[in-house]
C-alpha positions in Angstrom: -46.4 -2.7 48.0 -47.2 -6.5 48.7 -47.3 -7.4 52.7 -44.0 -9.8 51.6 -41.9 -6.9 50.5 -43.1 -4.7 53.8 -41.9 -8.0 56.1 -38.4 -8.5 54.1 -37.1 -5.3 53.7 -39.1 -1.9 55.1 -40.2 -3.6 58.3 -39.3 -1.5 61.4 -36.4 -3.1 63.8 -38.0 -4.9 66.4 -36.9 -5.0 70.4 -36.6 -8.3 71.9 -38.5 -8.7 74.5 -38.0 -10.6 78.2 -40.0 -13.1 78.6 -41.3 -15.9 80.8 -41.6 -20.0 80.8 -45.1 -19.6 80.0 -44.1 -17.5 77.0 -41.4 -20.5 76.2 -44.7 -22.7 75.9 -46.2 -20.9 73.7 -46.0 -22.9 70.1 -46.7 -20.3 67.9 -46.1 -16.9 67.8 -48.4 -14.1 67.9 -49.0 -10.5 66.2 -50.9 -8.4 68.0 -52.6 -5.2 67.0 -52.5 -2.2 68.9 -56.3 -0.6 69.7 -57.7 -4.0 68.1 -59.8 -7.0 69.4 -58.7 -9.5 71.3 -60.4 -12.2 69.7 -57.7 -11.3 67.1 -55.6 -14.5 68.5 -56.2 -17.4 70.2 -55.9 -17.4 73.9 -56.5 -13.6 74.1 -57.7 -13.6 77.6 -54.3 -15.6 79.0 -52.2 -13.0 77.0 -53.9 -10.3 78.2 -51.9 -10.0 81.2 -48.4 -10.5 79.8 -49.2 -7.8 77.2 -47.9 -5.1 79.3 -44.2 -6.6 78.8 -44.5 -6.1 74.8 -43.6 -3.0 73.0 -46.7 -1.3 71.5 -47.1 0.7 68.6 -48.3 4.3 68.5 -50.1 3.9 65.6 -53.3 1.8 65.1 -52.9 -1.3 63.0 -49.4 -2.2 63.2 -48.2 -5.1 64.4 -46.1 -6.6 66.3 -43.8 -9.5 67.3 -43.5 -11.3 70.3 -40.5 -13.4 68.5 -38.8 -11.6 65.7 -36.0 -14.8 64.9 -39.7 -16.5 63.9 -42.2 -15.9 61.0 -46.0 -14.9 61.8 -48.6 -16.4 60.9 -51.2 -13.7 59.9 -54.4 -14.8 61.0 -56.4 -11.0 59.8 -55.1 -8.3 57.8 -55.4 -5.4 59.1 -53.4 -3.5 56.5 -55.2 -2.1 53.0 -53.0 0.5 51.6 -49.3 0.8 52.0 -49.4 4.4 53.0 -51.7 3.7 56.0 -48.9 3.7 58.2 -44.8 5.0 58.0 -42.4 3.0 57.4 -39.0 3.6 58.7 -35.9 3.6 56.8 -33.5 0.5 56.8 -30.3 2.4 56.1 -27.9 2.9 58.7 -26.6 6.5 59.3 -23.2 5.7 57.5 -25.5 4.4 54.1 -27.3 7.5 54.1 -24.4 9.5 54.0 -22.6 8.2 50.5 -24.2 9.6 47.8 -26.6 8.1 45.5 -25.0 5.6 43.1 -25.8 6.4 39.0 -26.9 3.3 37.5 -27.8 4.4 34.0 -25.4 4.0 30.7 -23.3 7.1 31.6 -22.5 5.7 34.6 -21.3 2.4 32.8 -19.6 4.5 30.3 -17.5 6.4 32.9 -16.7 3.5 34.6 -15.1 1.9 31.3 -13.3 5.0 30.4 -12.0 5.0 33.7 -10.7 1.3 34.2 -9.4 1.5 30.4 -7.3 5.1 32.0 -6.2 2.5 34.8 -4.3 0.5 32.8 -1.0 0.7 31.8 -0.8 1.0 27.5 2.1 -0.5 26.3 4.2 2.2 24.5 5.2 1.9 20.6 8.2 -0.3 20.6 7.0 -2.7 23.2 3.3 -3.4 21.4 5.5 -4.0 17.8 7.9 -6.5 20.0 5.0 -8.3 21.4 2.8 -8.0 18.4 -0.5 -7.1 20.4 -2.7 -4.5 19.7 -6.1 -3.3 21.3 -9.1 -1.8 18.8 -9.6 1.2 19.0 -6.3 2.6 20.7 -3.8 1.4 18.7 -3.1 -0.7 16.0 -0.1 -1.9 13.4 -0.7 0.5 10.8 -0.4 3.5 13.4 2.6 2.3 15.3 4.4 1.1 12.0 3.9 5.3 10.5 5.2 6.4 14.1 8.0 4.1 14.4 9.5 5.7 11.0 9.2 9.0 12.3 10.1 9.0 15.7 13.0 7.1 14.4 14.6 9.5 11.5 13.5 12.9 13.7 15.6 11.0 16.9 18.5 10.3 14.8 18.6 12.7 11.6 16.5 15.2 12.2 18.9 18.3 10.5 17.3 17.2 7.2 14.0 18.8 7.9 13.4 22.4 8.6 11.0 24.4 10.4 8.0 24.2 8.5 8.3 20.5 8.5 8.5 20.0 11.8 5.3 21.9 12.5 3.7 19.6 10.5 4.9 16.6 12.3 4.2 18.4 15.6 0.4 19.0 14.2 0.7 15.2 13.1 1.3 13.9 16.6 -1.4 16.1 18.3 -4.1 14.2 15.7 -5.6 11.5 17.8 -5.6 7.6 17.2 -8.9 7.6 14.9 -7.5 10.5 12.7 -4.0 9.0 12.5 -5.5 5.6 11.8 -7.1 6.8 8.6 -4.8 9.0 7.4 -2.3 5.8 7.7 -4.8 3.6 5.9 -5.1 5.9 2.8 -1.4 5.9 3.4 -1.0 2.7 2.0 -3.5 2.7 -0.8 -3.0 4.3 -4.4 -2.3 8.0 -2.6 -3.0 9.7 -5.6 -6.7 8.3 -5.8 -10.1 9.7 -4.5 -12.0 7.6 -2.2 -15.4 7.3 -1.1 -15.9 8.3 2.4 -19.3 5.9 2.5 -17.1 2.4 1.4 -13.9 3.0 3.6 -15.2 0.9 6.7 -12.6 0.8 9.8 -15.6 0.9 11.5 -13.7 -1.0 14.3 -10.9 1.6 14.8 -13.1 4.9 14.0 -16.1 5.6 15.4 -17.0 9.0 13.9 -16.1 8.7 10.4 -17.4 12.5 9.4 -15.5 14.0 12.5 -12.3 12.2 11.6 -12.2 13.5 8.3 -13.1 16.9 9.0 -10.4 16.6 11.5 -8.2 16.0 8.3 -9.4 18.6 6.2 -9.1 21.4 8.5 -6.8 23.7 7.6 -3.4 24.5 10.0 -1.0 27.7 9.7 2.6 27.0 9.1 5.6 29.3 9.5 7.5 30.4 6.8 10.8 28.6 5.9 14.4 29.7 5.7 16.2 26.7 3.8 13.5 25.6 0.7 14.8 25.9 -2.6 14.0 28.0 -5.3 11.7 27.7 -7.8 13.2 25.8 -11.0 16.8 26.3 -9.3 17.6 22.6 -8.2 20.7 21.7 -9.1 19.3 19.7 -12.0 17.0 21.8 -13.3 14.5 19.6 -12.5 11.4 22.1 -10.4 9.3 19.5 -8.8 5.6 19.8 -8.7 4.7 23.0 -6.8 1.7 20.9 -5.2 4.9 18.9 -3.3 5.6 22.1 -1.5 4.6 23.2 1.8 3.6 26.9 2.0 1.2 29.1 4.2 -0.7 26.7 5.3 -2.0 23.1 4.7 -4.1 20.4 4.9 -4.0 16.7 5.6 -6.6 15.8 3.4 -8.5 17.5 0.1 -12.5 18.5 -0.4 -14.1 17.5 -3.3 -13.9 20.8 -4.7 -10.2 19.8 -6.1 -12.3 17.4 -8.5 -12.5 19.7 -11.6 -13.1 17.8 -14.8 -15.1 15.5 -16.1 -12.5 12.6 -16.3 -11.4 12.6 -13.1 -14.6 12.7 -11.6 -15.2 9.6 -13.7 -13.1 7.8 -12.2 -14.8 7.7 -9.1 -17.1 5.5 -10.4 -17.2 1.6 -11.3 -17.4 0.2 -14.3 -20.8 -0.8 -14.1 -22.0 2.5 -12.5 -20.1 4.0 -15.7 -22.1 2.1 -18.0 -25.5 3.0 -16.5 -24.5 7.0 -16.7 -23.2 6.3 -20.2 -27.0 5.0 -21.1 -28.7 8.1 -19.7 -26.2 10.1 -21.6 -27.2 7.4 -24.6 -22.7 6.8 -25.3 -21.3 3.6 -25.9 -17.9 2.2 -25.2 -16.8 -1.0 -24.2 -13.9 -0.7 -21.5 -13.4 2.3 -19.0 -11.1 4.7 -20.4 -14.0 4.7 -23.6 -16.4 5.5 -21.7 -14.9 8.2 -20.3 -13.8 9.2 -23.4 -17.1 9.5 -24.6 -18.9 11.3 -22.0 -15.9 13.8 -22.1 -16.8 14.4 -26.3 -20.7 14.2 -25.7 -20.2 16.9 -22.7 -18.4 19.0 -25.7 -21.1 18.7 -28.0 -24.0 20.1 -25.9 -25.2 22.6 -24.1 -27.7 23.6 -20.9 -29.6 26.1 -21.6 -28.8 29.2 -20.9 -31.4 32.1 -21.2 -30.1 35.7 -22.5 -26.1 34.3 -22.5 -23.4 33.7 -25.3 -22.0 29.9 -25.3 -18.9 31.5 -23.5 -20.7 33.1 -20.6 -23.0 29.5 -20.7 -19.8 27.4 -20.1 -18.0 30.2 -17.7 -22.0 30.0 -15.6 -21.2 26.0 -15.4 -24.2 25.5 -17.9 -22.8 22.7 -20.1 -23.4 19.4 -20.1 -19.6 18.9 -17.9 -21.1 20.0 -15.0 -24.2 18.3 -15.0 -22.3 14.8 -15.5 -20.4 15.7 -12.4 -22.8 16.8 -10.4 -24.7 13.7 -11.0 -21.6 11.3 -10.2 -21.2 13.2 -7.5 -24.9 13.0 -6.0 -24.5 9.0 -6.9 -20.5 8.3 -5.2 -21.5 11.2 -1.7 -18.4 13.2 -0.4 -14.4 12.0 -1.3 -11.4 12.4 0.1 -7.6 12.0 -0.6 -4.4 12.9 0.8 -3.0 16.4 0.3 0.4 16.3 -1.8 2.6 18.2 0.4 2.0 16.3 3.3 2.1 12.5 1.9 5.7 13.9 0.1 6.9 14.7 3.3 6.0 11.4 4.9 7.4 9.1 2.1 10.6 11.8 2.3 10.5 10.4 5.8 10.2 6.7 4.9 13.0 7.3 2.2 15.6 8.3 4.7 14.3 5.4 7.6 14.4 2.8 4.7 17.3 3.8 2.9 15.5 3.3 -0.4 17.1 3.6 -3.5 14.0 3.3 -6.1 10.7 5.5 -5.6 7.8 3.5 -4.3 4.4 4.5 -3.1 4.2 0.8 -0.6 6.9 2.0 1.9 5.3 0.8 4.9 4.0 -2.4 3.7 7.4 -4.2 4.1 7.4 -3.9 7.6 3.9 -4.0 8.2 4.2 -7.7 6.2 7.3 -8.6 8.2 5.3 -7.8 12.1 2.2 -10.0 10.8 4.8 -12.9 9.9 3.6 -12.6 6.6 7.5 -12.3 5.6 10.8 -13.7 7.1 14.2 -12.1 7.7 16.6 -13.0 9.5 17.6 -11.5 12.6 19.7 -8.5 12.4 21.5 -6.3 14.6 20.4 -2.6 13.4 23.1 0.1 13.5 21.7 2.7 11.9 24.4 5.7 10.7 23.1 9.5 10.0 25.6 10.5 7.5 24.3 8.8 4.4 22.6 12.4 3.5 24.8 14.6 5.1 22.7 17.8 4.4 19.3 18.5 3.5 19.6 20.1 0.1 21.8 16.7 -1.0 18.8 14.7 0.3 16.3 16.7 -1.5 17.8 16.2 -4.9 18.1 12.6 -4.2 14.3 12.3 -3.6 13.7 14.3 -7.1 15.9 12.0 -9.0 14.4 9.1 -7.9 10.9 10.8 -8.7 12.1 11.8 -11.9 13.6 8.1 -12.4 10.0 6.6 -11.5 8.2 8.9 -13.5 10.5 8.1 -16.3 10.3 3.5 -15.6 6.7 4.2 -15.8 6.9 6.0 -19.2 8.9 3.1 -20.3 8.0 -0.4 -18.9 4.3 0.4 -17.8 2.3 2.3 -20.1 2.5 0.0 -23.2 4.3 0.4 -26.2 6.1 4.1 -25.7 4.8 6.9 -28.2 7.0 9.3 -29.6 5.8 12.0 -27.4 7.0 9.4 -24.3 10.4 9.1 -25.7 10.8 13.1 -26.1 9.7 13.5 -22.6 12.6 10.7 -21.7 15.3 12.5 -23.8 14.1 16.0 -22.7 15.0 14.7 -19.0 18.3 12.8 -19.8 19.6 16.4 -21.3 18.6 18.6 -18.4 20.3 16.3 -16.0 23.5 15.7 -17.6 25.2 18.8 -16.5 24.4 18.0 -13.1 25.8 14.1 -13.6 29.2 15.6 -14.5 29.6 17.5 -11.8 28.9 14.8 -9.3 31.2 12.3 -11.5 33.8 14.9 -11.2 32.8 15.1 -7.1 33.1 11.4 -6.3 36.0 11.0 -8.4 38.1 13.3 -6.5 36.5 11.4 -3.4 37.1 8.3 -4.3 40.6 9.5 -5.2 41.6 11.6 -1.5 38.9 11.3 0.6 37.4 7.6 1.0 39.5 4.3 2.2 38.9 0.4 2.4 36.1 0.8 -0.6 33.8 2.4 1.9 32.8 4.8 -1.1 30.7 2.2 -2.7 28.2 2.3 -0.2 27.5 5.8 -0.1 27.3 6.5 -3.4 24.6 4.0 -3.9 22.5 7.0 -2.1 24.3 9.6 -4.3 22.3 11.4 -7.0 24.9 11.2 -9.6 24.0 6.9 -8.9 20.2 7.5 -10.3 21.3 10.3 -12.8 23.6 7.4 -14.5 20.7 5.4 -15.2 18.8 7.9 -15.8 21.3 8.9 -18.6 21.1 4.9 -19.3 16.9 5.0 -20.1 17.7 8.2 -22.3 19.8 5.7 -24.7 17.2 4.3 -26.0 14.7 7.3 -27.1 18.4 7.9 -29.2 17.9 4.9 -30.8 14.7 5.0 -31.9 15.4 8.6 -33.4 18.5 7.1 -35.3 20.6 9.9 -33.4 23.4 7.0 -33.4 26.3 9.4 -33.2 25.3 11.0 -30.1 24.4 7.7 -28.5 27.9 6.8 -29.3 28.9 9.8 -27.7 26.9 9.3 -24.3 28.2 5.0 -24.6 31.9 6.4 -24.3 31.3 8.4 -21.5 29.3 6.0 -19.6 32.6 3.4 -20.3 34.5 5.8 -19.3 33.8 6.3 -15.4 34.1 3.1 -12.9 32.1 4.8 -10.0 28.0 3.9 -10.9 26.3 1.1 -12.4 29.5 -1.1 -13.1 26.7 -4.3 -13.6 25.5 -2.7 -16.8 28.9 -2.0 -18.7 28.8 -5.0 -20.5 25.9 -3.9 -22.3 27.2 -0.5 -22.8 30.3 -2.4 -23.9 27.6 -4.9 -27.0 25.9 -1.7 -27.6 29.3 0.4 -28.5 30.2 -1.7 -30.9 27.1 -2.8 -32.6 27.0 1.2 -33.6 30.7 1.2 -34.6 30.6 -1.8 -36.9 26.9 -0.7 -38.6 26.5 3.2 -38.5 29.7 5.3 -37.3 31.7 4.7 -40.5 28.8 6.9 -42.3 28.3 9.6 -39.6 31.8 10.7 -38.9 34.1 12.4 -41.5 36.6 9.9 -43.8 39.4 11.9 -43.2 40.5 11.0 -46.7 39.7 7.3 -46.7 37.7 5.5 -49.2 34.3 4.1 -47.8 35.8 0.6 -47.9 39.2 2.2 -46.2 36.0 4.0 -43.5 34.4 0.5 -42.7 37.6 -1.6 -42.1 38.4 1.7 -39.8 35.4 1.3 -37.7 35.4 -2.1 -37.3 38.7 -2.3 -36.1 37.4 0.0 -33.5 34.7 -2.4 -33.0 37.1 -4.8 -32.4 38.8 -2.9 -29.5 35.5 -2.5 -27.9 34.9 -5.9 -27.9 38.5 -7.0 -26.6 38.1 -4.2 -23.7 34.5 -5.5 -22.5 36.4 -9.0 -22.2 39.1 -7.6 -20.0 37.1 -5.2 -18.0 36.9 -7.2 -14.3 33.5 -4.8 -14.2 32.2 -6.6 -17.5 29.2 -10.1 -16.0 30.6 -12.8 -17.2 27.0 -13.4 -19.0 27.9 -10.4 -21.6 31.3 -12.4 -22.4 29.3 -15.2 -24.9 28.4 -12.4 -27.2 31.9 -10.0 -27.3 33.7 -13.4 -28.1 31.3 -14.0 -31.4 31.1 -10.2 -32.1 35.1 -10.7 -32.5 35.1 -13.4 -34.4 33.0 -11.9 -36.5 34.4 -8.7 -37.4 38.1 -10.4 -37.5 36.3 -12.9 -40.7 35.3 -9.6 -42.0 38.6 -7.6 -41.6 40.5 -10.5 -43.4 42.8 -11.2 -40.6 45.1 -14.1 -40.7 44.4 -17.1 -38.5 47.5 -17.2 -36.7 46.2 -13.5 -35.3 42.5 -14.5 -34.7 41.5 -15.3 -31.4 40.5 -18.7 -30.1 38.1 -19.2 -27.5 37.9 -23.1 -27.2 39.1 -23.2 -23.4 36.2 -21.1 -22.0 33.5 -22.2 -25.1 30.9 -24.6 -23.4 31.2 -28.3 -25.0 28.5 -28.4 -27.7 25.0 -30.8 -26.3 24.7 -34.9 -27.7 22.9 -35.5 -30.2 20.1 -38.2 -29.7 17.8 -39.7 -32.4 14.7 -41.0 -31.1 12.2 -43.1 -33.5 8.7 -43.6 -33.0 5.5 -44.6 -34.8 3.3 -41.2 -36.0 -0.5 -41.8 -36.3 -1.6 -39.2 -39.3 -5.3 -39.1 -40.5 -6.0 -39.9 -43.6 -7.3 -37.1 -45.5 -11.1 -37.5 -46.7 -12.5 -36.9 -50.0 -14.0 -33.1 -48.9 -10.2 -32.2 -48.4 -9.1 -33.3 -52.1 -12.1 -31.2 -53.4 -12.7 -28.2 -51.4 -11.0 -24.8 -53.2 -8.1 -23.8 -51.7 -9.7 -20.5 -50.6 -11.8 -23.0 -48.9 -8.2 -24.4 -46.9 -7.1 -21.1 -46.3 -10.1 -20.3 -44.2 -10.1 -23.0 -41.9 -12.8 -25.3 -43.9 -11.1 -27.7 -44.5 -8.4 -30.8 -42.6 -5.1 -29.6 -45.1 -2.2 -29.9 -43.8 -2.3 -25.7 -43.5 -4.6 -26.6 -40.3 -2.9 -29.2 -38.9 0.5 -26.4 -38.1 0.5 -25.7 -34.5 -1.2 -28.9 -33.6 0.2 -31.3 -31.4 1.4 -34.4 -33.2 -0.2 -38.2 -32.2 2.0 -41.1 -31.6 1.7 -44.8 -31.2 2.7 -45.4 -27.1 4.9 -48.6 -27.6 5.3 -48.4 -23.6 1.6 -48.5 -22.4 -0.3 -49.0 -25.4 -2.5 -46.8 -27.0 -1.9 -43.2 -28.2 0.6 -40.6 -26.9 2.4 -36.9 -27.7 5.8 -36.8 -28.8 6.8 -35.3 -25.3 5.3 -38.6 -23.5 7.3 -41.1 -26.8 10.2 -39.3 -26.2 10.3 -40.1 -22.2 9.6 -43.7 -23.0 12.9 -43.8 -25.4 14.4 -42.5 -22.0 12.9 -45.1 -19.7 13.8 -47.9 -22.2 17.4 -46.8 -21.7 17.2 -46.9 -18.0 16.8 -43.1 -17.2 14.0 -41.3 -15.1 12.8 -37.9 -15.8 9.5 -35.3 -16.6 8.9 -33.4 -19.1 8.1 -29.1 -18.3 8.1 -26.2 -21.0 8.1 -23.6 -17.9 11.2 -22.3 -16.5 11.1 -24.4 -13.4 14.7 -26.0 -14.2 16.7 -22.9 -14.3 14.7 -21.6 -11.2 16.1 -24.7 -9.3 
């Protein structure tokens, strides 16, 4: 301890002293030592006699003051080592009795967790109103999930029984980091494994292998008293037992759910693909061939398996499969993904807070898009009604038609050109809910009919089943086509004309369609009835005729469908020979037929050189030589009598244009019709 640090802070409280003028005089102060010299300090022998009047310490060696508002000046030190003399504490009784104050990082950390406690979090609805959110505690995705279910369980919660509800009760005692990445996967393709190592969110999670364990833990749930049956929904549609909540569940899958070879593959990138293909010495160019042709290599051979038949070697996990997959899944590290029955629940949720009417798998990104400003809508007053599903078991056959709806739009529109075995699936689907669409038409036609006033039956059944089983029935139409089953697509086109209650926007095609079949195919596939084939054709296309006539006076029929009944008319009236006075005229709503302009110009054509004139024509065909074969599909050249030089016809033409005093641009897109 330096003599500094002993005069600042551990120095004993000194008395003051009374003392004299001739102590006043004094100019400097002194330090005297108890037991020492006095030749210690100047004038010793004057101070002598005045040193009774100073306090004195016990103990040899210490000094002290005569002035203590005054620093000494230390003329010997008589101090060596710190301990040579106590020290008195500088604490006051009160200090000594608090309790020692922590000062390392636990300390700090319990004093954040604390003042964080002390403040007031906003709730749900006031952080989406003010659009602030704090990392770590909450965040948009979270309160966006919550606000959907606190939402339908305040307002409609008689559509859920009691094994749902324990699994929204074990939802809301999962805490922030847990719900956070549950959400996140949420919104991703749900049916997809992810790596745990490339997720991130480090800035809302802090323990990423507690947070998933918290997800894959498995919970109890009580048995229920209102699920349906097994393959008895009342359209014999039996939904994917992994959908169903039984026993017990989890929010999240192991690994161990990843059983073959292809969907292990697909846990890797293309590139890390290509580099296990090489070891495995395959080739294939995109994805799906690679895959392909580890799957057929993994077929092929065999580990080795000592003492075994090759059916005990592949039932041991000796074949070449499961050394691919264990090597993908030493390279990708542990996976997760959401649990079926639990992500069907939530979108079941998010179908009845949204009111959707088309199955999506991006329910929350709407709103999620709409709180970032990302999208605008006006502002809306929200009265939201709960008799749109008025029980459970109508709800649930709503959500599987809309399933079975987007399984059969992705059949159709996004997996290419559809294969025969695609279309049987489609018609397979159409049949097994038609019963069930009759017996709803028959429903809301007796509704319509006693029950709802003031058109308020429009709206509700938008949500009906029998709404997505009608188009439903509609996509089945054209696997009957394809097959050339003409006379029971007839058959299905005269029922759909037949009811006014769902998809009234699509009857003008069902209206085109019905009589394209009765002028070209029904005269053949129904009985004559003891007419001659002429006497059968003329029959039929008078029938055509009617069609036609009844899709132009339908109110339901778009005007856009109108163009082609009126020349589908025409048409069949030239061919049944009717007289004109009879024939109808459609002049007053026919659009005025476009101007005709002719527009000259100069064309600049290359002459063609000698190689032309003498190369074979096999020589043309090929693309050898400058024939006029190779100039199709080129643009033309012309002389630009405007600015000078050379143009394209499109830039000639607008010149014509200017010369006449017009302005305008030329565009190939569809910009025009989407101003």
């Amino acid at each position: 301890m330096s003599l500094l640090d002993y005069w600042d802070t551990q120095r004993p409280n000194a008395k003051r002293r009374k003392t004299t003028s001739a102590d006043d005089k004094l100019a400097t102060p002194t330090i005297k030592f108890a037991g020492g010299d006095s030749d210690n300090t100047p004038e010793s022998s004057s101070e002598s006699s005045s040193s009774s009047d100073a306090p004195l310490s016990k103990d040899a060696g210490v000094p002290t003051l005569d002035r203590v508002d005054s620093y000494p000046i230390i003329a010997e030190s008589g101090i060596e080592h710190e301990n040579d003399f106590p020290v008195s504490n500088s604490q006051t009784e009160l200090e000594s009795s608090l309790p020692a104050v922590q000062d390392d990082s636990q300390a700090i950390e319990e004093y954040e967790a604390a003042r964080l406690a002390s403040q007031d979090e906003p709730d749900l609805h006031q952080r989406l109103q003010d659009g602030k959110w704090r990392k770590g505690r909450s965040s948009i995705y979270v309160d966006a999930f919550n606000l959907a279910l606190e939402t339908v369980l305040d307002e409609e919660a008689h559509l859920f029984d009691e094994v749902e509800m324990e699994v929204f009760k074990q939802w809301r005692e999962l805490d922030y980091e847990a719900q956070y990445l549950y959400v996140r996967l949420f919104l991703r393709k749900t049916s997809a494994w992810h790596r745990i190592n490339r997720l991130g969110y480090y800035s809302d999670i802090a323990d990423m292998p507690r947070v998933v364990a918290s997800l894959r833990h498995p919970r109890s749930l009580p048995t229920s008293s209102c699920a349906l049956p097994t393959g008895e929904t009342p359209a014999d549609i039996d939904p994917a037992p992994s959908l169903r909540l039984t026993g017990e569940f989890r929010f999240a899958e192991h690994m161990d759910q990843i059983t073959t070879l292809e969907e292990a593959s697909s846990l890797l990138l293309l590139d890390e693909l290509k580099m296990l293909a090489k070891e495995a010495k395959v080739q294939g160019k995109s994805k799906n061939e690679l895959i392909a042709a580890l799957h057929r290599s993994s077929q092929k051979q065999t580990g080795l398996g000592w003492n075994s038949t090759p059916s005990t070697t592949v039932s041991n996990g000796l074949n070449r499969d499961d050394h691919f997959m264990q090597k993908i899944f030493d390279h990708t590290g542990d996976c997760i993904r959401l649990s079926a029955g639990p992500l069907a629940l939530f979108e079941r949720v998010h179908l009845v807070f949204y009111r959707s009417t088309e199955w999506t798998e991006k329910s929350l990104t709407t709103i999620i898009l709409a709180k970032i400003s990302r999208k605008k809508f006006p502002d809306y007053i929200v009265c939201r009604s709960s008799s749109i599903f008025p029980t459970r078991a109508f709800l649930l056959e709503f959500e599987i038609a809309l399933r079975t709806q987007f399984q059969i739009d992705n059949l159709l529109e996004f997996s290419g050109t559809p294969t025969v075995e695609h279309l049987t699936r489609i018609k397979d689907l159409a049949y097994k809910v038609y019963p069930r669409w009759r017996a709803l038409l028959a429903e809301e036609q007796r509704k319509e009919e006693t029950i709802y006033e003031y058109g308020e039956g429009a709206y509700l059944r938008r949500f009906s089943p029998a709404w997505v089983y009608t188009r439903i029935i509609h996509k089945g139409l054209h696997p009957l086509g394809r097959f050339k089953e003409h006379r029971e697509e007839h058959r299905l086109l005269t029922e759909l004309l037949d009811q006014r209650l769902f998809h009234a926007a699509r009857r003008g095609a069902w209206y085109q369609r019905k009589a394209l079949l009765e002028e070209h195919y029904m005269w053949a596939l129904t009985p004559a009835e003891g007419r001659s084939e002429d006497g059968q054709r003329k029959h039929w296309r008078r029938i055509a005729l009617r069609t036609c006539e009844a899709g132009l006076e339908d109110p339901h029929c778009h005007l856009i469908f109108h163009y082609d009944l009126q020349k589908r008319i025409l048409k069949l009236e030239r061919a049944l020979k009717i007289v004109k006075r009879e024939q109808h005229d459609f002049g007053h709503v026919r659009l005025a037929k476009p101007a005709e302009r002719t527009i000259a110009g100069i064309q600049i054509v290359e002459p063609e050189s000698v190689s032309d004139t003498t190369d074979p024509p096999s020589a043309a065909a090929n693309g050898n030589g400058n024939s006029n074969s190779t100039r199709r599909g080129r643009p033309t050249v012309w002389v630009d009598e405007r600015e000078g030089g050379e143009c394209r016809v499109e830039t000639m033409c607008l010149n014509w244009y200017r010369a006449q005093g017009w302005k305008g641009y030329h565009s190939e897109g569809g910009i025009i019709r989407t101003l």
